[in-house]
C-alpha positions in Angstrom: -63.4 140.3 50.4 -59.6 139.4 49.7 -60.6 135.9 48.1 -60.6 136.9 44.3 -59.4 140.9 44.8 -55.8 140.9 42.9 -54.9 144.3 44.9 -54.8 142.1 48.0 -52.0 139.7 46.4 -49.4 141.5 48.5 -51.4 141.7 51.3 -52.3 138.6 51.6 -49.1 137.2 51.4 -47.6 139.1 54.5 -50.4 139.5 56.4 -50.0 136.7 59.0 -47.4 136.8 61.6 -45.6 134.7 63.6 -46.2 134.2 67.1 -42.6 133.4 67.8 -41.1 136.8 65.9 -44.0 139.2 68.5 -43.1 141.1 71.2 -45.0 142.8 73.9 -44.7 146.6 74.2 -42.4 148.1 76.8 -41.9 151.0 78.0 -45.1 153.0 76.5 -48.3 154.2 78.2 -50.3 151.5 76.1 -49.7 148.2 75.8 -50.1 145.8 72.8 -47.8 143.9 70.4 -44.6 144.6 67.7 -43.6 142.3 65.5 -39.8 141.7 66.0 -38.5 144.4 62.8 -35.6 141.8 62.2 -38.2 138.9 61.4 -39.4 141.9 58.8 -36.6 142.3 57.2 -36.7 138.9 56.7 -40.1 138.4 55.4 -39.3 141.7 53.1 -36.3 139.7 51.4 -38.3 136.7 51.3 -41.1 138.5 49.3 -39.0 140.8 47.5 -35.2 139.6 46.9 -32.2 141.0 48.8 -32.1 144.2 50.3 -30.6 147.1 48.9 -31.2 145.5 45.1 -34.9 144.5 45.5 -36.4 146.9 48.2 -34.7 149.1 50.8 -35.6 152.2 52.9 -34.2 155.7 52.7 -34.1 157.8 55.8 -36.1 161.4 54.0 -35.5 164.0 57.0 -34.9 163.3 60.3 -34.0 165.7 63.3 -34.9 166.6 67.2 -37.4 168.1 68.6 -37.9 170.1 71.9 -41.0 170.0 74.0 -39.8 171.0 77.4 -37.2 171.0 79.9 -37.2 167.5 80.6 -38.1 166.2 76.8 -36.2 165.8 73.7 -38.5 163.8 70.7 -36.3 162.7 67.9 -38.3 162.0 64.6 -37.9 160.0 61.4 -39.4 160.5 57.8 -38.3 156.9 56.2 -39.0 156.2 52.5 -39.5 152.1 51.6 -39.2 150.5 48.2 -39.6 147.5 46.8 -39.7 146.2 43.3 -42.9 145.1 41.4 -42.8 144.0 38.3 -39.7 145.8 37.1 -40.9 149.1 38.7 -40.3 150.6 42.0 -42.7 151.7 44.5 -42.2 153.5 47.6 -44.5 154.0 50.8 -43.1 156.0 53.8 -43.9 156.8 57.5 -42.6 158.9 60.2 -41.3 157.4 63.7 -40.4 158.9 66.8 -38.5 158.3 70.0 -37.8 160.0 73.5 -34.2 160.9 73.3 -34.5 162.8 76.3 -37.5 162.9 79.1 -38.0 162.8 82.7 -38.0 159.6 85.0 -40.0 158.8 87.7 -37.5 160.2 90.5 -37.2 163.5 88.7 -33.8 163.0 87.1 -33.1 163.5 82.9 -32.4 160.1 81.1 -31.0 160.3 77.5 -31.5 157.3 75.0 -28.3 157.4 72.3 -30.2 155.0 70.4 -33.5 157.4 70.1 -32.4 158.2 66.2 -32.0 154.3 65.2 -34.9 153.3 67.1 -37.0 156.4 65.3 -35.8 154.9 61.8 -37.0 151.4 62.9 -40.2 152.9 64.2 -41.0 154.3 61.0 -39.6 151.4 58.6 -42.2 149.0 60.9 -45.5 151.0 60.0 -44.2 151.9 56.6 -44.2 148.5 55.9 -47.5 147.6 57.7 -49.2 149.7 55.0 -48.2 147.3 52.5 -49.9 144.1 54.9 -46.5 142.8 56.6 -48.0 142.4 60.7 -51.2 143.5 59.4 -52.9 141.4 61.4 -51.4 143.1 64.4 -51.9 146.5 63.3 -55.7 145.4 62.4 -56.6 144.2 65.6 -56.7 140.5 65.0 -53.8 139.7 67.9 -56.0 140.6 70.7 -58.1 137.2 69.9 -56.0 134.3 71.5 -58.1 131.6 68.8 -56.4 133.8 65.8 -52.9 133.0 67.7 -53.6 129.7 67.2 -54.3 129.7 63.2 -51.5 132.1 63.3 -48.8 129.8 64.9 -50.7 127.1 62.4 -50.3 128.6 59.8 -46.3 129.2 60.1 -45.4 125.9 61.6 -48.2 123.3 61.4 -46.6 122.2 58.2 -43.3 121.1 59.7 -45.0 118.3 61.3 -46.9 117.8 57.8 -44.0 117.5 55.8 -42.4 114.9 58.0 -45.1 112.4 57.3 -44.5 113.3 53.8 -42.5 110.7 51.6 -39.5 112.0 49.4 -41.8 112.9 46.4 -44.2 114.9 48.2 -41.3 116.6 50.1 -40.1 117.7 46.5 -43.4 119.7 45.7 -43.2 123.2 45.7 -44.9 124.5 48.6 -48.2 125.9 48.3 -49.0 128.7 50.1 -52.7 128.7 52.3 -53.9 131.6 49.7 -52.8 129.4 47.2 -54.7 126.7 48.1 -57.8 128.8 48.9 -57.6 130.1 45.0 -57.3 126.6 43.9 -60.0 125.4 46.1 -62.2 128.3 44.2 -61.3 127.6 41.3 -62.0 123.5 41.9 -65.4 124.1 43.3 -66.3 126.2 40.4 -65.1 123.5 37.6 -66.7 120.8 39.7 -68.8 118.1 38.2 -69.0 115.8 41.5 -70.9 117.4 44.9 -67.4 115.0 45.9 -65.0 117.3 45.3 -66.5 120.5 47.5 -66.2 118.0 50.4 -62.3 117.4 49.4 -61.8 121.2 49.2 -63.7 122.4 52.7 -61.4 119.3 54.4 -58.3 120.9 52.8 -59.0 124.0 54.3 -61.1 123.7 57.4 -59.6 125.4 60.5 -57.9 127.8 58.5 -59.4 131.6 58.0 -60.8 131.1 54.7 -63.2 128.2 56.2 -66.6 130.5 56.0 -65.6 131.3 52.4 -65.1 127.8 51.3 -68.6 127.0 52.7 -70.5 130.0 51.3 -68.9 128.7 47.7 -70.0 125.3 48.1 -73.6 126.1 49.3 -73.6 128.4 46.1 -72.2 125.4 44.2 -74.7 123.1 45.0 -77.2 125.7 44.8 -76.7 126.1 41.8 -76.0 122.3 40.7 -79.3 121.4 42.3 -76.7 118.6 44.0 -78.0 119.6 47.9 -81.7 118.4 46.6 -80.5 115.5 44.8 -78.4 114.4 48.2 -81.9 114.9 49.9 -83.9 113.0 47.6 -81.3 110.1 47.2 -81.0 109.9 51.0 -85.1 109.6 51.1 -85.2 106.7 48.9 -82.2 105.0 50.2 -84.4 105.2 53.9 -87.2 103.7 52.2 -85.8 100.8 50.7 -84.4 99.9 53.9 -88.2 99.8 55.4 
């Protein structure tokens, strides 16, 4: 469960990709989906601060690597940091890249870029350790209904926030874990079966729905408010016979 986990904070936060910063896989013998390791960079200053103060990368080793005749592997052992609460922390990966290899008509292609692509290789799935695209490197992008909530959940609120008037506009922006942890904490301080309908309409549609259901069933479970509803609904039938 990531709902009340504090390890998943991070996590959380990065998970969720955009559809407009994926790409689809060229070039391999698999196919699948990158995110775009600009949009990264991005979403790493965004979470951390600026590059090169807040988080950065440091290239470890790198070098080439002969397999045959036709192929040349160059490889990458990257080191990235960030700063958490005053300290740094560091997770790393290794990339690699075809700098040589055959083509299909026999003949030797070389890539000049194989070291720079090798660093970005390994700076992408250093950082998907840490939840940034983890929802691509978990799976979740082969499922075209999680594309949806994923475009929803990066740009939905544009069209929100122009119905908005100037005061709402000036609100700091809550993020959707955010809201999920409010909505916890609301349906747990609740005195009105009211407010858990408030809280599942905030966040219906989004991935947390099932949660926010399983918390107000225990809710009213506990409340005794689901029996009360029945009972209240019983008499109201019978005074209308």
């Amino acid at each position: 469960m990531t709902d009340s986990n504090k390890n998943m904070d991070l996590w959380n936060s990065v998970c969720v990709t955009d559809p407009k910063k994926v790409k689809k896989i060229t070039g391999k013998d698999y196919q699948g989906s990158s995110p775009q390791p600009y949009w990264l960079v991005q979403r790493a200053t965004q979470e951390f601060g600026p590059c090169g103060q807040n988080w950065g990368i440091e290239v470890k080793s790198q070098g080439f690597e002969r397999f045959d005749e036709f192929t040349i592997m160059h490889w990458a052992l990257v080191l990235f940091w960030y700063i958490k609460d005053g300290k740094k922390c560091v997770t790393e990966h290794m990339g690699g890249t075809k700098a040589m290899y055959k083509t299909s008509n026999g003949s030797k292609k070389y890539d000049e870029d194989a070291p720079k692509k090798s660093v970005t290789d390994a700076v992408v799935k250093a950082m998907s350790y840490l939840g940034f695209a983890g929802d691509i490197f978990g799976g979740l992008w082969d499922d075209s209904k999680y594309i949806e909530y994923a475009n929803d959940y990066h740009h939905s609120d544009n069209h929100q926030q122009q119905n908005q008037n100037a005061a709402q506009q000036q609100k700091p922006k809550r993020s959707i874990d955010q809201l999920y942890q409010d909505g916890l904490n609301a349906i747990q301080r609740a005195t009105d079966p009211n407010i858990l309908k408030a809280v599942y309409n905030t966040l219906k549609g989004t991935a947390y729905e099932q949660n926010i259901i399983n918390a107000c069933k225990a809710k009213r479970d506990l409340e005794g408010w689901e029996q009360i509803s029945k009972n209240s609904q019983q008499q109201s039938q019978s005074l209308h016979h």
